[in-house]
C-alpha positions as CSV (number, residue, x, y, z in Angstrom):
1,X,-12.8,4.5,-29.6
2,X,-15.9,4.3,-26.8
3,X,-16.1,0.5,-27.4
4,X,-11.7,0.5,-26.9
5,X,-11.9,2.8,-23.6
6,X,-14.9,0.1,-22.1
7,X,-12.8,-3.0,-22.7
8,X,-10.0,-2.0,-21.0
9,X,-12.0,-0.7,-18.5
10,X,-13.9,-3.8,-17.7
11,X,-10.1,-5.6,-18.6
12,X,-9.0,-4.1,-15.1
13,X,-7.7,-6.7,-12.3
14,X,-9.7,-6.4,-9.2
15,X,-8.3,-4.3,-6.4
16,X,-5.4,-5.5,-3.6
17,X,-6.7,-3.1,-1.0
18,X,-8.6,-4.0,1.9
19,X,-9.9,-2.7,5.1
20,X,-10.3,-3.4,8.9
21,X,-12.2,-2.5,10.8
22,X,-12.4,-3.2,15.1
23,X,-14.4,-1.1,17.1
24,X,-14.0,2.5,16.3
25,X,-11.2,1.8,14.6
26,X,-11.0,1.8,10.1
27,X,-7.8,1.6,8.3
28,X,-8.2,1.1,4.3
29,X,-5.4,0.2,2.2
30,X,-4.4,2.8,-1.1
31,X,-3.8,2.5,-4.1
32,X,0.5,3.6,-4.8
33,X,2.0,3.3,-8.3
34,X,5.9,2.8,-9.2
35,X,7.8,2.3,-12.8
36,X,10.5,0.9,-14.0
37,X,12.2,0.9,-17.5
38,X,12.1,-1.9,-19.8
39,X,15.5,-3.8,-19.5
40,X,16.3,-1.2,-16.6
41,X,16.8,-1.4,-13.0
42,X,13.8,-2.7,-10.9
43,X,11.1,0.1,-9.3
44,X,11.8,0.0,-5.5
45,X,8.6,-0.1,-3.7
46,X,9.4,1.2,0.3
47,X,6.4,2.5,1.2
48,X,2.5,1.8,1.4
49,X,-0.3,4.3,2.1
50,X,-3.6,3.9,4.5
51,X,-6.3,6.3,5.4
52,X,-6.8,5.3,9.2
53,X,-9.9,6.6,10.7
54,X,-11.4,6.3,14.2
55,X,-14.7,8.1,15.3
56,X,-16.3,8.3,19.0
57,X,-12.9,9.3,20.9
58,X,-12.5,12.4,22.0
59,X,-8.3,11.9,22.8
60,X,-6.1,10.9,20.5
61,X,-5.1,7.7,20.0
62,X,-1.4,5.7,19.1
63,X,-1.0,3.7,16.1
64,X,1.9,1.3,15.3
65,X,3.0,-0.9,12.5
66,X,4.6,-4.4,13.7
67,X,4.5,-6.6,10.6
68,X,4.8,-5.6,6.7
69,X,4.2,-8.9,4.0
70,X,5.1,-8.2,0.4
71,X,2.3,-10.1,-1.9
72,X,3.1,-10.8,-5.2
73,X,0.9,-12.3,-8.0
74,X,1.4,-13.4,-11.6
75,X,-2.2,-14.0,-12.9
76,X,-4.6,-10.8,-14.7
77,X,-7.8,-11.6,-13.2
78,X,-6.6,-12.0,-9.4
79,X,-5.0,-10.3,-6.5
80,X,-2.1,-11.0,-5.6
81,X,-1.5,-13.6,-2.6
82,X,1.7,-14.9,-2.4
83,X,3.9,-13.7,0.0
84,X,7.0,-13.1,-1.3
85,X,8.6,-11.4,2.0
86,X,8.0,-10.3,5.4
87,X,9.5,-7.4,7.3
88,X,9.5,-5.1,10.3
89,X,8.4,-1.7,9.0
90,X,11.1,1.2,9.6
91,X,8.7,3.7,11.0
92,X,5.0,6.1,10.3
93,X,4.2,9.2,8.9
94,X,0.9,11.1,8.9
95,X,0.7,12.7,6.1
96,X,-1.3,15.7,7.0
97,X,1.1,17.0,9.8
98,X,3.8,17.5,7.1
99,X,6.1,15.4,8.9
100,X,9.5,14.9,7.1
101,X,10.2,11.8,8.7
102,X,8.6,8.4,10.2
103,X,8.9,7.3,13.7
104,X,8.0,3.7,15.3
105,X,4.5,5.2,16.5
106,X,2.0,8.0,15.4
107,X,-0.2,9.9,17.5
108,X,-3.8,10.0,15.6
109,X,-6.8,12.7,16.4
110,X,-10.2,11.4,15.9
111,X,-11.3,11.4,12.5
112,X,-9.4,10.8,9.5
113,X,-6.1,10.8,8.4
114,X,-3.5,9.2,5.8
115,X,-1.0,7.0,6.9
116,X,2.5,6.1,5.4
117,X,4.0,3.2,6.6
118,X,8.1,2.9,5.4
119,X,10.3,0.4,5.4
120,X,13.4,-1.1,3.6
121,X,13.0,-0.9,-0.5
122,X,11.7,-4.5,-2.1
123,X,12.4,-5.0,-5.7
124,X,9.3,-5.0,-8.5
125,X,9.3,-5.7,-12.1
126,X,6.4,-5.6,-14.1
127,X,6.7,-8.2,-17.6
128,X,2.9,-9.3,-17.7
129,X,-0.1,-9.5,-16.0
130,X,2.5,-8.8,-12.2
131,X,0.9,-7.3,-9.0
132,X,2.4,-6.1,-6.0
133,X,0.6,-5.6,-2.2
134,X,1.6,-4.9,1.0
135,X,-0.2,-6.6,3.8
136,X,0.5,-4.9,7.4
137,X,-0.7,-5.5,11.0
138,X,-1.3,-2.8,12.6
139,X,-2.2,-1.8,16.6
140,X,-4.1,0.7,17.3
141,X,-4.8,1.9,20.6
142,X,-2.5,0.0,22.6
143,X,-4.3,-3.3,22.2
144,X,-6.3,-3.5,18.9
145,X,-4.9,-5.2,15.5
146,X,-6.0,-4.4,12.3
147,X,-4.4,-5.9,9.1
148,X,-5.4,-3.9,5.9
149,X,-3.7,-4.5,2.6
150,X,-2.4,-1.7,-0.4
151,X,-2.0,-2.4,-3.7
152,X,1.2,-0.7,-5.8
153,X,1.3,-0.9,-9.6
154,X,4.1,-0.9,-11.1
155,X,3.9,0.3,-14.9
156,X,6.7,-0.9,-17.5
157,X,8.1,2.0,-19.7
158,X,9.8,0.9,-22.8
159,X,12.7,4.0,-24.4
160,X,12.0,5.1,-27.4
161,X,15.3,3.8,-29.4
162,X,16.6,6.5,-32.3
163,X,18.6,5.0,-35.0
């Protein structure tokens, strides 16, 4: 069972996410996950989560989102790098204030925080060995860009079928 548990472990594709960093600015890519059923509907990915951090300010600072790229990726040992689509995002939301819904711009405090960026639902099926990224430029600040990918997985459930 120990020698099962380590394959598969060491069987894992390499992580989508990425970071940039500019200045005092960080924002990290994270990991989401999605389903679909087997011979179902697809999952519908519309969102992608980043932990945005910036240290040495004392105010707070703006962030935007002005460009979202869909990867895709049909290999078990790589990333995924094709870009299937690209997009305006359809708004922010810092997770930590609770906010029930996104807006165009976010006011950040120094330090860290989790950012969701939203936009319109894209279609993912997983059959075999199928990743899925989102790639987005962001501006922080007024005047500093920062692109930083995150990974989905999406996960296949097969029904159990009762004679």
């Amino acid at each position: 069972m120990l020698v099962w548990m380590l394959a598969a472990a060491m069987a894992s594709p390499p992580s989508a996410n990425t970071m940039a960093t500019d200045g005092p600015y960080r924002v990290a890519g994270q990991s989401g996950h999605a389903r679909h059923t087997h011979g179902g509907k697809a999952a519908k990915l519309s969102s992608a989560t980043f932990k945005v951090e910036f240290e040495g300010m004392k105010l707070p600072t703006t962030l935007t989102a002005n460009q979202v790229e869909f990867l895709t990726g049909h290999d078990c040992d790589a990333i995924p790098t094709t870009v299937r689509s690209t997009f305006a995002p359809t708004g922010l939301r810092v997770e930590e204030l609770d906010a029930t819904e996104s807006s165009p711009e976010v006011s950040l405090v120094p330090g860290t925080s989790t950012v969701r960026v939203s936009f319109a639902p894209v279609d993912a099926t997983y059959t075999h060995c199928d990743f899925f990224a989102f790639r987005v430029t962001f501006v922080a600040g007024g005047d500093t860009t920062l692109v930083a990918t995150a990974e989905t997985r999406v996960m296949r459930v097969t029904p159990i079928r009762r004679p």
